[in-house]
N, CA, C and O atoms as a Tripos MOL2 file, in Angstrom:
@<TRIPOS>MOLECULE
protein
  288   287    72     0     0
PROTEIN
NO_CHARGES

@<TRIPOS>ATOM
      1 N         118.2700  -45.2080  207.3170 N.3       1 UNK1
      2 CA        119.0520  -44.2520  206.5660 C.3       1 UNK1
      3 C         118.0920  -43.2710  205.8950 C.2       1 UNK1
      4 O         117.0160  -43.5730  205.3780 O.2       1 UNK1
      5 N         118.7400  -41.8130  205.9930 N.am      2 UNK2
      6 CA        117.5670  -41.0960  205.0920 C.3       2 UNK2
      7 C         118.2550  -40.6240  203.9480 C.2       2 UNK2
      8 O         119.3150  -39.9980  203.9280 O.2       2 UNK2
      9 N         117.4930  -41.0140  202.9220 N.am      3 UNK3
     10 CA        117.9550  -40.5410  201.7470 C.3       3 UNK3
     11 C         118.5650  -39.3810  201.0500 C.2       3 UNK3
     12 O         119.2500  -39.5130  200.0350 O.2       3 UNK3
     13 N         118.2410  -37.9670  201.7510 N.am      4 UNK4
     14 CA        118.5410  -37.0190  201.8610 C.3       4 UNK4
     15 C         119.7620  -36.7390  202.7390 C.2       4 UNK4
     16 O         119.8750  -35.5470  203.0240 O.2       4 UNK4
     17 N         120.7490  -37.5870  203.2600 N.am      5 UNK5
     18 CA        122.0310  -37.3960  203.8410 C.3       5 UNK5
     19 C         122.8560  -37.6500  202.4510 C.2       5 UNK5
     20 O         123.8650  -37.0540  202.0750 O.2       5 UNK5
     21 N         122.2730  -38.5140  201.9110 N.am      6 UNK6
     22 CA        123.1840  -39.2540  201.3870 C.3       6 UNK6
     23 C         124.3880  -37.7570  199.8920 C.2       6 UNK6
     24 O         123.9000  -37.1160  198.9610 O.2       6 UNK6
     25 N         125.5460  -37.7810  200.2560 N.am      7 UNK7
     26 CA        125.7760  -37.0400  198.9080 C.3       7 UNK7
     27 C         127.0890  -37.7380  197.9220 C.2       7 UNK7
     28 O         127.8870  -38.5830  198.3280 O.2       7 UNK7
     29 N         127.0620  -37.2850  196.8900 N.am      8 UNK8
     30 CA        128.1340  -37.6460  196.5830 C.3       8 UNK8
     31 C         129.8520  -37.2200  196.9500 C.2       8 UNK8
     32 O         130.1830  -36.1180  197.3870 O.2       8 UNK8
     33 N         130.7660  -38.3100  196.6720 N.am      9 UNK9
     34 CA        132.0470  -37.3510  197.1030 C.3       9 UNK9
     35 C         132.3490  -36.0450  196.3290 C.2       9 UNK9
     36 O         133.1700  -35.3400  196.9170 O.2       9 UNK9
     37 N         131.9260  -35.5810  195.2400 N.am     10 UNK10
     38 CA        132.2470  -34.4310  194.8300 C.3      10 UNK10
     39 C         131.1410  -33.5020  195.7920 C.2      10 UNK10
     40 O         131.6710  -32.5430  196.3530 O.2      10 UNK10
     41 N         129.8400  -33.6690  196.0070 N.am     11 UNK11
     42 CA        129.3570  -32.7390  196.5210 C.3      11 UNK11
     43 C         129.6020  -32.4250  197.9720 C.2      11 UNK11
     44 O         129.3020  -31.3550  198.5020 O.2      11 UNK11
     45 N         130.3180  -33.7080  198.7190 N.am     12 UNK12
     46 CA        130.7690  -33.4540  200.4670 C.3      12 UNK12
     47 C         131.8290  -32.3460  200.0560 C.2      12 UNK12
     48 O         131.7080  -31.2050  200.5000 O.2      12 UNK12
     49 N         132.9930  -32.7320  199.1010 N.am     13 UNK13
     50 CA        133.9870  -31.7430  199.1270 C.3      13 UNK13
     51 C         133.3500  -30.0750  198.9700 C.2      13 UNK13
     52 O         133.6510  -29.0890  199.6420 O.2      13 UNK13
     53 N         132.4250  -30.1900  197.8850 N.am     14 UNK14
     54 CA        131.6360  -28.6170  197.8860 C.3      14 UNK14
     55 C         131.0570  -28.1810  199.3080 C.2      14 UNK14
     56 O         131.0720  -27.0550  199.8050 O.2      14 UNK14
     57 N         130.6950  -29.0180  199.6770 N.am     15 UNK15
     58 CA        129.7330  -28.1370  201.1540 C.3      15 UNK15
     59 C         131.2290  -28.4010  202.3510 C.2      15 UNK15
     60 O         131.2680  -27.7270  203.3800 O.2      15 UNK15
     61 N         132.2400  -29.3240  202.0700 N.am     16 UNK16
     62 CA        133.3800  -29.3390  203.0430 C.3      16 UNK16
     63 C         134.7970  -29.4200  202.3260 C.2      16 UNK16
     64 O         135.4440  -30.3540  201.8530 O.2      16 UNK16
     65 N         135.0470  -27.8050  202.4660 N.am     17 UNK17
     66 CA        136.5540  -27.4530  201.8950 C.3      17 UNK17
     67 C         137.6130  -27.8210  202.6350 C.2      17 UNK17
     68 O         138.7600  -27.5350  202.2930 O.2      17 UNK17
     69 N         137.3090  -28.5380  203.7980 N.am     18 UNK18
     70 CA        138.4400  -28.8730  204.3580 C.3      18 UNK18
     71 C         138.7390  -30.1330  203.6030 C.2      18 UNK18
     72 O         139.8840  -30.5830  203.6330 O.2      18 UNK18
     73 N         137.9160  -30.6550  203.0180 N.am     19 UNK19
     74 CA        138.3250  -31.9780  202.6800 C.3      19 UNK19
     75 C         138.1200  -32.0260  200.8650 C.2      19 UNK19
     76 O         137.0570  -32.1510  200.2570 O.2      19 UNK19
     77 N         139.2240  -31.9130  200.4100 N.am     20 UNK20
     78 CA        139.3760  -32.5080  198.7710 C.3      20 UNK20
     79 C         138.4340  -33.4890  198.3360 C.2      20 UNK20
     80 O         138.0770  -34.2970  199.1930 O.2      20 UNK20
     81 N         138.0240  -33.5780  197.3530 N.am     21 UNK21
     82 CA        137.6750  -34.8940  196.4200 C.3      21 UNK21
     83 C         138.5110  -36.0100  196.6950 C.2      21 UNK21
     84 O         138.0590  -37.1460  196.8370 O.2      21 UNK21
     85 N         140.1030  -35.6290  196.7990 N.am     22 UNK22
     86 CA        141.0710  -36.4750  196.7670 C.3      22 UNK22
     87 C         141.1020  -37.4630  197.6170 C.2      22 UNK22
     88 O         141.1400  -38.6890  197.5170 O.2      22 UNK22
     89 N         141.0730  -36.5100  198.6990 N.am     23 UNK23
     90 CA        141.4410  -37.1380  200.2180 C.3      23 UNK23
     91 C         140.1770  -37.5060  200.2410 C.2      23 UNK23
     92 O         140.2190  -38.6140  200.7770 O.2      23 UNK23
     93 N         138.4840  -37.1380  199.8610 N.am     24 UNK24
     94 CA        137.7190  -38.2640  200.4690 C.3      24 UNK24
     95 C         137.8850  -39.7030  199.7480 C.2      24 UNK24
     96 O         137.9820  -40.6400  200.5410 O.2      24 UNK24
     97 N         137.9280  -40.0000  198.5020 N.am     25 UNK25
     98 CA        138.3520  -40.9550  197.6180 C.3      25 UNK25
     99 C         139.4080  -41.7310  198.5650 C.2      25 UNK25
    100 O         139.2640  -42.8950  198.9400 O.2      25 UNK25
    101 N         140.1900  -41.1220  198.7970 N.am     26 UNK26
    102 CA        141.4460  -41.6910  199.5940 C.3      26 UNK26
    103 C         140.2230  -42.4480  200.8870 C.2      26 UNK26
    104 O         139.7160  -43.5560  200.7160 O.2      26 UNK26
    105 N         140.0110  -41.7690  201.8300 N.am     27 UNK27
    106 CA        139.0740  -42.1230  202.9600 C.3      27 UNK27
    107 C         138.2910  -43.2350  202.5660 C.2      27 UNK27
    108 O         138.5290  -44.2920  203.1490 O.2      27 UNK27
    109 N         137.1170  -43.2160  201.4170 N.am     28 UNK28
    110 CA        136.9570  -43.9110  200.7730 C.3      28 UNK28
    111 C         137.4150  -45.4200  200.4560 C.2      28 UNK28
    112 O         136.8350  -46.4580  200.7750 O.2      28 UNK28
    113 N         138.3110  -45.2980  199.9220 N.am     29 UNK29
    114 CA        139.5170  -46.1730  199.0630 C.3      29 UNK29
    115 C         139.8790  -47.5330  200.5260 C.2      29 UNK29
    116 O         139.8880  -48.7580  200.4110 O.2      29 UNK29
    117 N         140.1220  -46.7190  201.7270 N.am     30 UNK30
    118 CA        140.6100  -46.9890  202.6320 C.3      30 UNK30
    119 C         139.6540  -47.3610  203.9270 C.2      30 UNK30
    120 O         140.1090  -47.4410  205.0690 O.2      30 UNK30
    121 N         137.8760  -47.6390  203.4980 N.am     31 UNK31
    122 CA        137.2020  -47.3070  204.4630 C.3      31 UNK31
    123 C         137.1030  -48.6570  205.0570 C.2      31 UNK31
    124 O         136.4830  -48.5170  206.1110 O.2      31 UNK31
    125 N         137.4390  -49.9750  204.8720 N.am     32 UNK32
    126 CA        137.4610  -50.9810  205.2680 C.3      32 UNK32
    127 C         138.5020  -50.7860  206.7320 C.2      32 UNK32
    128 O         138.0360  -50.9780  207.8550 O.2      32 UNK32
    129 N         140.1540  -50.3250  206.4680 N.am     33 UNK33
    130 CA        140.4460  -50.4390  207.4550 C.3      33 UNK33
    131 C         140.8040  -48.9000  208.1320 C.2      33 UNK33
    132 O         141.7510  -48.6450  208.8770 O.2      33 UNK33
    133 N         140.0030  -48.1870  207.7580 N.am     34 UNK34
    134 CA        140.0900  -46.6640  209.1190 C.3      34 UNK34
    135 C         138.8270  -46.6990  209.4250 C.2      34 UNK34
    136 O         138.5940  -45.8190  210.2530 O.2      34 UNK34
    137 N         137.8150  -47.3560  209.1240 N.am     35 UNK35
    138 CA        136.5160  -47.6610  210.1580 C.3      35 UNK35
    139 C         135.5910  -46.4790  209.5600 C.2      35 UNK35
    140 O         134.9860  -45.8660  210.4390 O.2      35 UNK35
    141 N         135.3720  -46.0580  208.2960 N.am     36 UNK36
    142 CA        134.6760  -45.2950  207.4340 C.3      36 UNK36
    143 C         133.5820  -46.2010  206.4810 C.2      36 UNK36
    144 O         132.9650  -45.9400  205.4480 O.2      36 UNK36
    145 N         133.6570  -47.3050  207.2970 N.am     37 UNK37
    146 CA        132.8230  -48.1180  206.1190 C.3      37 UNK37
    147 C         131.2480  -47.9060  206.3810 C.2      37 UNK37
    148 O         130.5280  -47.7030  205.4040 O.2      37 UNK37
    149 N         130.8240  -47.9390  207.3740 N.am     38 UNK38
    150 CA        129.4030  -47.5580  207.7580 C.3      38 UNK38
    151 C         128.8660  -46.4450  206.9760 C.2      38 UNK38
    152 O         127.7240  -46.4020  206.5180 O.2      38 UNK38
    153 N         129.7910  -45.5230  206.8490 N.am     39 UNK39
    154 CA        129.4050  -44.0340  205.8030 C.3      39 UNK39
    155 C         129.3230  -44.0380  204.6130 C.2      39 UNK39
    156 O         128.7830  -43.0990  204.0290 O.2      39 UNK39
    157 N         129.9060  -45.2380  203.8720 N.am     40 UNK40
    158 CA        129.8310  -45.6540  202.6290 C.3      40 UNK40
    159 C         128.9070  -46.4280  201.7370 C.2      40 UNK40
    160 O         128.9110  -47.6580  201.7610 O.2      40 UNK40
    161 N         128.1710  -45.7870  201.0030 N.am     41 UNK41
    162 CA        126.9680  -46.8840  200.3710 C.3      41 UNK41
    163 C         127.6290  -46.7770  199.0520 C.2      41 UNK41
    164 O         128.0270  -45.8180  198.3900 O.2      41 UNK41
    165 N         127.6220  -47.9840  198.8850 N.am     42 UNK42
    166 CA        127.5160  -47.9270  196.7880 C.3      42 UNK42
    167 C         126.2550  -48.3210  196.4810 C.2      42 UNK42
    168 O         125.4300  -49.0040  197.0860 O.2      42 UNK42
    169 N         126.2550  -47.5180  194.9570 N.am     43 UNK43
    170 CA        125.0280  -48.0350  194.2880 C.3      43 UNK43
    171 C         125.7840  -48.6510  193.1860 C.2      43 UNK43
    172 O         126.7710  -48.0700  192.7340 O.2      43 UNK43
    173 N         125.3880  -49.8070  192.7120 N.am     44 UNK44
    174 CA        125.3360  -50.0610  190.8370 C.3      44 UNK44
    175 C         124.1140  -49.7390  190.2500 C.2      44 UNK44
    176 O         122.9690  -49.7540  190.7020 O.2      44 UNK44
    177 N         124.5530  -49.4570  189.2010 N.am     45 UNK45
    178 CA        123.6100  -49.5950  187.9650 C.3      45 UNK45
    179 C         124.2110  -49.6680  186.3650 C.2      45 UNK45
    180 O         125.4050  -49.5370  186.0940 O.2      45 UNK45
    181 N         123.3990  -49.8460  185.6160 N.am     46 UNK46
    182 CA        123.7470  -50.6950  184.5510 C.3      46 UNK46
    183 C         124.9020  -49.5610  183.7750 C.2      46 UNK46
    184 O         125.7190  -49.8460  182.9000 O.2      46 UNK46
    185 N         124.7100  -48.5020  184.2780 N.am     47 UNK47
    186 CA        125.8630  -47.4240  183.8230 C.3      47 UNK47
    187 C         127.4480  -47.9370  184.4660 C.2      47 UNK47
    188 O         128.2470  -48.6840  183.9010 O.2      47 UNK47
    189 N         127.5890  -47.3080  185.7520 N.am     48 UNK48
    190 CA        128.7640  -47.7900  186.7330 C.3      48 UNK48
    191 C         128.0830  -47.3770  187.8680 C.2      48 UNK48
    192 O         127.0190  -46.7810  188.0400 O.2      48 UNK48
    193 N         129.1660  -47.9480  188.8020 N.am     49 UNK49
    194 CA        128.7630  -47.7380  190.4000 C.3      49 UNK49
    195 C         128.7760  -46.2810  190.9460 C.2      49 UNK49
    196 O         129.3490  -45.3850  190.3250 O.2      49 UNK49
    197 N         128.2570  -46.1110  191.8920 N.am     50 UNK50
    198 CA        128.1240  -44.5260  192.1450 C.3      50 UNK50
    199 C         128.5490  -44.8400  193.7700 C.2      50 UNK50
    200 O         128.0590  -45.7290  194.4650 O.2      50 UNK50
    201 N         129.2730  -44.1640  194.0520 N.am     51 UNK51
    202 CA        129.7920  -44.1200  196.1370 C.3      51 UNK51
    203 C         129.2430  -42.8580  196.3730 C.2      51 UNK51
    204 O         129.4770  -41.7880  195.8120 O.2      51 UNK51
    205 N         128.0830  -43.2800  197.7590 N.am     52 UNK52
    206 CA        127.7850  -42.4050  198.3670 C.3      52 UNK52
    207 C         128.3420  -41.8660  199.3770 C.2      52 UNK52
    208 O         129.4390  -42.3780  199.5980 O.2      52 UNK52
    209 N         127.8950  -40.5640  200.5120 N.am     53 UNK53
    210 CA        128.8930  -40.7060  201.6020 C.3      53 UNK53
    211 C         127.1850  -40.6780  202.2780 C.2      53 UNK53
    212 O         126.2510  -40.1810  201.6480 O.2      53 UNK53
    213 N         127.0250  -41.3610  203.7660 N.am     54 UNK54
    214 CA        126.1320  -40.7670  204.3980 C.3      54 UNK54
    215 C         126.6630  -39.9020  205.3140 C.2      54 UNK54
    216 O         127.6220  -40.0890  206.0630 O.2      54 UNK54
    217 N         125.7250  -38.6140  205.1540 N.am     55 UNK55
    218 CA        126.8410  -37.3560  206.2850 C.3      55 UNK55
    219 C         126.7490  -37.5540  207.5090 C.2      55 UNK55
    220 O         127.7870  -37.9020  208.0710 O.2      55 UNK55
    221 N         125.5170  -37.4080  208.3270 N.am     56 UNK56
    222 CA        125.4840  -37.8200  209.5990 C.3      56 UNK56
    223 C         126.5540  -38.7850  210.0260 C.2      56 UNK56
    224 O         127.3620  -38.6130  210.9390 O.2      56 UNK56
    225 N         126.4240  -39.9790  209.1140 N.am     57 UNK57
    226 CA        127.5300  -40.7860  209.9080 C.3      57 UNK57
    227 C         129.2140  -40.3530  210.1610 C.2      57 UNK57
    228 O         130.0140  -40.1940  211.0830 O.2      57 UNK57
    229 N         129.1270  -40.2790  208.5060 N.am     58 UNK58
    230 CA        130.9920  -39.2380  208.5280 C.3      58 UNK58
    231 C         131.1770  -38.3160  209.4210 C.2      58 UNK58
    232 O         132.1470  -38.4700  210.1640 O.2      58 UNK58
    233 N         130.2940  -37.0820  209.6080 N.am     59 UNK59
    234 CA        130.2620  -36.8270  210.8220 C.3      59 UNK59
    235 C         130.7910  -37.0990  212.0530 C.2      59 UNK59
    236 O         131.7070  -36.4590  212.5690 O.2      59 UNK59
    237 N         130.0750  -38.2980  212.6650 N.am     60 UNK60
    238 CA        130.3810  -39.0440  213.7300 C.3      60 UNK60
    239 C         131.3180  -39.6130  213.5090 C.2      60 UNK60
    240 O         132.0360  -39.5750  214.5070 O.2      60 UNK60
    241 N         131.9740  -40.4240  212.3360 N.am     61 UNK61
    242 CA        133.2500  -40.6370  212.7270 C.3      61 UNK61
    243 C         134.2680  -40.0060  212.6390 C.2      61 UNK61
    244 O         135.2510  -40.3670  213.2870 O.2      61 UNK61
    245 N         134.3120  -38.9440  211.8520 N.am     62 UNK62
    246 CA        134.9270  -37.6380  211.9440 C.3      62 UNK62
    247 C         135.6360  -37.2690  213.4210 C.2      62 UNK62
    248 O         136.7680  -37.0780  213.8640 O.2      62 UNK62
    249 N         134.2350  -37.2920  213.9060 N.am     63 UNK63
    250 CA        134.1530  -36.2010  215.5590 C.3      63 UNK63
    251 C         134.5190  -37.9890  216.7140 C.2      63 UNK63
    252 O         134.5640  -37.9070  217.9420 O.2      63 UNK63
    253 N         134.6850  -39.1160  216.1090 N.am     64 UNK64
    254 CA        135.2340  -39.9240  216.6890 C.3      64 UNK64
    255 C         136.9540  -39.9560  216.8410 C.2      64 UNK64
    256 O         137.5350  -40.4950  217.7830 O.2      64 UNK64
    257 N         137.5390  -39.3480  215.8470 N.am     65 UNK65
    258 CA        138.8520  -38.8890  215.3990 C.3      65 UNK65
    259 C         139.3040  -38.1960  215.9480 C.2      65 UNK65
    260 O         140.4480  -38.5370  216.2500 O.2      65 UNK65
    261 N         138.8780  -36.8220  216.4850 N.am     66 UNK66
    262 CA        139.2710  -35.4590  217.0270 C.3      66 UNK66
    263 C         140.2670  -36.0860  218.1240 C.2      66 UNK66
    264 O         140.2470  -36.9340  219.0160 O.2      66 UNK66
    265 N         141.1570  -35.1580  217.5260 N.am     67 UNK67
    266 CA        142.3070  -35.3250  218.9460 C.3      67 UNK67
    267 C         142.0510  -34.1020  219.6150 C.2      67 UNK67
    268 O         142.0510  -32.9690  219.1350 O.2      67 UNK67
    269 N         141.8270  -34.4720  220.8050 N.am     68 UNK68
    270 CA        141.9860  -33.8320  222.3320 C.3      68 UNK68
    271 C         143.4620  -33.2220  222.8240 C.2      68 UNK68
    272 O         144.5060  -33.8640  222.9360 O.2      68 UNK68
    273 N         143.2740  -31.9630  223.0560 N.am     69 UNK69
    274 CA        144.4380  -31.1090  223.2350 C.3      69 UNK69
    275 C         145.0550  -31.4160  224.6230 C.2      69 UNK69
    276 O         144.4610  -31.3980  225.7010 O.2      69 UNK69
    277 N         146.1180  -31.6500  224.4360 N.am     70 UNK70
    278 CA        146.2610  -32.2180  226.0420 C.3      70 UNK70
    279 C         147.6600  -31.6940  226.4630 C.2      70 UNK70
    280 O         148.7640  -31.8960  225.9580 O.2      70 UNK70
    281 N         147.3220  -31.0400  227.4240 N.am     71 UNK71
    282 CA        148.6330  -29.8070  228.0420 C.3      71 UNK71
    283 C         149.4400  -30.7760  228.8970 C.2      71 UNK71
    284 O         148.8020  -31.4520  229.7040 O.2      71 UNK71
    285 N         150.4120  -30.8910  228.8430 N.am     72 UNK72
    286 CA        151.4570  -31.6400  229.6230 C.3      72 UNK72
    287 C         151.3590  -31.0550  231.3410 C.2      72 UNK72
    288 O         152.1170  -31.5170  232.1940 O.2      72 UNK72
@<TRIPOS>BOND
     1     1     2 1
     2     2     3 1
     3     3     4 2
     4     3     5 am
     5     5     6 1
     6     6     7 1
     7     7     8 2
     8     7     9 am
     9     9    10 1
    10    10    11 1
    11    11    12 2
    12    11    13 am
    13    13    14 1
    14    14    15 1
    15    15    16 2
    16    15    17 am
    17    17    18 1
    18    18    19 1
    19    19    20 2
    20    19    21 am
    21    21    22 1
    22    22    23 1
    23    23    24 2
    24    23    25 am
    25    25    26 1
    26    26    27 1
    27    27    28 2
    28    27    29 am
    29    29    30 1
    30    30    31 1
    31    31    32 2
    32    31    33 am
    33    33    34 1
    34    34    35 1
    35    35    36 2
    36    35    37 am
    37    37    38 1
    38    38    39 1
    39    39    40 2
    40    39    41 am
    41    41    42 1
    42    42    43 1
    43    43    44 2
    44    43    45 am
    45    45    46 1
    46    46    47 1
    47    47    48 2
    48    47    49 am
    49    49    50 1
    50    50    51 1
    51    51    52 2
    52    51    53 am
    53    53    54 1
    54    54    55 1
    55    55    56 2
    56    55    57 am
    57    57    58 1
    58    58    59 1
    59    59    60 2
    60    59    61 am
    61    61    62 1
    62    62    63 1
    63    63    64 2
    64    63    65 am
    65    65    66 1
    66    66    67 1
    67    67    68 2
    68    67    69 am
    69    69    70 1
    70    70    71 1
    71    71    72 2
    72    71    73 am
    73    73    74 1
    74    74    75 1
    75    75    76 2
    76    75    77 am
    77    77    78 1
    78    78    79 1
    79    79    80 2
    80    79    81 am
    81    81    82 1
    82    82    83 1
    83    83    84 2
    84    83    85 am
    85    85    86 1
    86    86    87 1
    87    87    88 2
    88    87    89 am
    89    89    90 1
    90    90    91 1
    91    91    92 2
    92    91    93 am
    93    93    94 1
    94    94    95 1
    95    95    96 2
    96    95    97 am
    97    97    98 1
    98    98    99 1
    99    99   100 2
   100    99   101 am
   101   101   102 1
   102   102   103 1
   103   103   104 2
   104   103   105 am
   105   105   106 1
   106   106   107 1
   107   107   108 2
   108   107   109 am
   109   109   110 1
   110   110   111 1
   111   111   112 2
   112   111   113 am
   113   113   114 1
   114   114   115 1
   115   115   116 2
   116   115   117 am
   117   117   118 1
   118   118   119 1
   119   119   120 2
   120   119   121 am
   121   121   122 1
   122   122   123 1
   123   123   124 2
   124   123   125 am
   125   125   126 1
   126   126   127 1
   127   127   128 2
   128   127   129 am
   129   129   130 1
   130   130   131 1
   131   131   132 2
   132   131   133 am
   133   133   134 1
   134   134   135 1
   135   135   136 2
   136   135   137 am
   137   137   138 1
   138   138   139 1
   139   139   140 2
   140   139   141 am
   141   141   142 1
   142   142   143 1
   143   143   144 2
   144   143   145 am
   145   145   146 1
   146   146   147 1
   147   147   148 2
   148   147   149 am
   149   149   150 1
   150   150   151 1
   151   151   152 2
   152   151   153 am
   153   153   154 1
   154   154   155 1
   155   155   156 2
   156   155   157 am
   157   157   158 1
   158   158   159 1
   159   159   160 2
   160   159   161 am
   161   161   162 1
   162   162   163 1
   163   163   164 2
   164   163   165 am
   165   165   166 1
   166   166   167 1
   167   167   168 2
   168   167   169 am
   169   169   170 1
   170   170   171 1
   171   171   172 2
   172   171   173 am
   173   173   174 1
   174   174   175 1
   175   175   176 2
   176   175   177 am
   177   177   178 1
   178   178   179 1
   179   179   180 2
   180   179   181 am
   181   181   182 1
   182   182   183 1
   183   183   184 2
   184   183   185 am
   185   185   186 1
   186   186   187 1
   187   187   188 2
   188   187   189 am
   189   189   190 1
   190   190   191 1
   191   191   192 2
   192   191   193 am
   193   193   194 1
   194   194   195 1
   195   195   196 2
   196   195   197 am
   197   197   198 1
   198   198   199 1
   199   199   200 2
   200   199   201 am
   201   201   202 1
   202   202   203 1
   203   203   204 2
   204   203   205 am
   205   205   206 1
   206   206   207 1
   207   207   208 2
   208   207   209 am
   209   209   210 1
   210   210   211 1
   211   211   212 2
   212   211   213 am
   213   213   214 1
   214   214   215 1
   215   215   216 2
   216   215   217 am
   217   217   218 1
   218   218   219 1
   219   219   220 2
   220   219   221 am
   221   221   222 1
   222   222   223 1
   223   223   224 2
   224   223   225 am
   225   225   226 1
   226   226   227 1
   227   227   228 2
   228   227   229 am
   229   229   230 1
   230   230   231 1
   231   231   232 2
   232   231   233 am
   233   233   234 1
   234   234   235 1
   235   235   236 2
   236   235   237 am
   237   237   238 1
   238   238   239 1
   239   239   240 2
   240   239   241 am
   241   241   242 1
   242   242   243 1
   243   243   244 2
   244   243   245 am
   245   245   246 1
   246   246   247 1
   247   247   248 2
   248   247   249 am
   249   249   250 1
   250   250   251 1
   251   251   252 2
   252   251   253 am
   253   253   254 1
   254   254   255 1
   255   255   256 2
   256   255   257 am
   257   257   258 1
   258   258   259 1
   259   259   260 2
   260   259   261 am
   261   261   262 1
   262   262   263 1
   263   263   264 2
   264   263   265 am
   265   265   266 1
   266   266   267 1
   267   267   268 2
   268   267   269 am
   269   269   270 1
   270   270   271 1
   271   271   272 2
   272   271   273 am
   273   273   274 1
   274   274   275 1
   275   275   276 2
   276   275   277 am
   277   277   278 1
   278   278   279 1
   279   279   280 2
   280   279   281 am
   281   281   282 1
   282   282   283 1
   283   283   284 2
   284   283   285 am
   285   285   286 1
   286   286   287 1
   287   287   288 2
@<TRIPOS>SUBSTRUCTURE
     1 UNK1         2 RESIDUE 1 A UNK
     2 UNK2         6 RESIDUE 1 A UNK
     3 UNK3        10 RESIDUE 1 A UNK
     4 UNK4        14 RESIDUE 1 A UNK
     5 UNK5        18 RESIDUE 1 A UNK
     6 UNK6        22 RESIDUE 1 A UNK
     7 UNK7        26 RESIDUE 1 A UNK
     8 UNK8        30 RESIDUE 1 A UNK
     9 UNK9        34 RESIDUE 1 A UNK
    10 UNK10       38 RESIDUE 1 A UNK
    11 UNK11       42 RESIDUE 1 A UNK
    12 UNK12       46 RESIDUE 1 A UNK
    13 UNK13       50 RESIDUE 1 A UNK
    14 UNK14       54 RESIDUE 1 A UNK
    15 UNK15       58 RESIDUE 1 A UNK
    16 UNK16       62 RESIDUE 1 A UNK
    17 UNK17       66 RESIDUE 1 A UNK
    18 UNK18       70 RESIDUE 1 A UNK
    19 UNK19       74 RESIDUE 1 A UNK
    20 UNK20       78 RESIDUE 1 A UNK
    21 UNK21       82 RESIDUE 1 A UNK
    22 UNK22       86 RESIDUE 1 A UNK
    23 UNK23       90 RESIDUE 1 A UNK
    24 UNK24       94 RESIDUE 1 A UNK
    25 UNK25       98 RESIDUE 1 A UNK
    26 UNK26      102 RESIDUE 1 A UNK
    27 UNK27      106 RESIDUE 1 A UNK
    28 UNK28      110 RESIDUE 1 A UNK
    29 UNK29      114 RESIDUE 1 A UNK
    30 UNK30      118 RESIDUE 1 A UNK
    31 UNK31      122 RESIDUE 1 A UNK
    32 UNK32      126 RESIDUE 1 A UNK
    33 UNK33      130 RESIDUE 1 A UNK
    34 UNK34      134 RESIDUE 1 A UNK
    35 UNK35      138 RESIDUE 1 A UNK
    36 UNK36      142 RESIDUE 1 A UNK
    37 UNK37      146 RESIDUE 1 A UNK
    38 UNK38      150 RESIDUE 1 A UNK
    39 UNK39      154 RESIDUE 1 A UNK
    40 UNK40      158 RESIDUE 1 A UNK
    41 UNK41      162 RESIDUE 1 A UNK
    42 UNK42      166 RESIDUE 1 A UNK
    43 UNK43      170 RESIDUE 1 A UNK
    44 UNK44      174 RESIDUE 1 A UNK
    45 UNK45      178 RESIDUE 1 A UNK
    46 UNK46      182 RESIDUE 1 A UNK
    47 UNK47      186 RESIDUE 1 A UNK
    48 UNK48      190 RESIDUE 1 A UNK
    49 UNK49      194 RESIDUE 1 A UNK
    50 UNK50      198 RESIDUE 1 A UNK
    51 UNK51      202 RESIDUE 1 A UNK
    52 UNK52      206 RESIDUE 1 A UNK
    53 UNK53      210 RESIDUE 1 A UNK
    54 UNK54      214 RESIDUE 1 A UNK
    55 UNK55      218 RESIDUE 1 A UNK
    56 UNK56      222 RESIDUE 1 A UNK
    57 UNK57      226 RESIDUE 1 A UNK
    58 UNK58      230 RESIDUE 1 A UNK
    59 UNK59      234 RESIDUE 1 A UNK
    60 UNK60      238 RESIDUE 1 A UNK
    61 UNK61      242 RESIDUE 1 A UNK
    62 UNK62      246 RESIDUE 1 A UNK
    63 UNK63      250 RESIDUE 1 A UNK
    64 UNK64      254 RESIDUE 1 A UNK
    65 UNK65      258 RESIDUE 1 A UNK
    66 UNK66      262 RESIDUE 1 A UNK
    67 UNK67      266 RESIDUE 1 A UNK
    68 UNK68      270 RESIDUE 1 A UNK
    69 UNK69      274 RESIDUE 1 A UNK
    70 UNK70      278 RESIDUE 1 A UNK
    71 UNK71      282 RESIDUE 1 A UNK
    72 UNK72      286 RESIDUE 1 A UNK
């Protein structure tokens, strides 16, 4: 993993307006069963936990998602 993928969910939503704070939280929230868990690091520390996203990976599962246009 490189450390420099890693961002927070407020900062994926800044560099990606398609996607809310909300809805990544949601993604997030939900990454056990839509298969987003690989993209997800937590940290603790003695403050609270911090959720990372790694981008490369979201990415890929992102572009694992894409529905294919398919003309009858």
């Amino acid at each position: 993993m490189q450390y420099e993928d890693l961002r927070t969910i407020k900062q994926l939503a800044a560099s990606n307006p398609a996607f809310t704070e909300g809805s990544l939280r949601w993604l997030v929230f939900n990454a056990s069963s839509n298969g987003l868990a690989d993209a997800v690091v937590r940290v603790t520390d003695s403050q609270r936990p911090k959720v990372l996203i790694n981008v490369p990976v979201f990415n890929r599962w992102l572009e694992s998602r894409r529905m294919v246009d398919r003309k009858p």
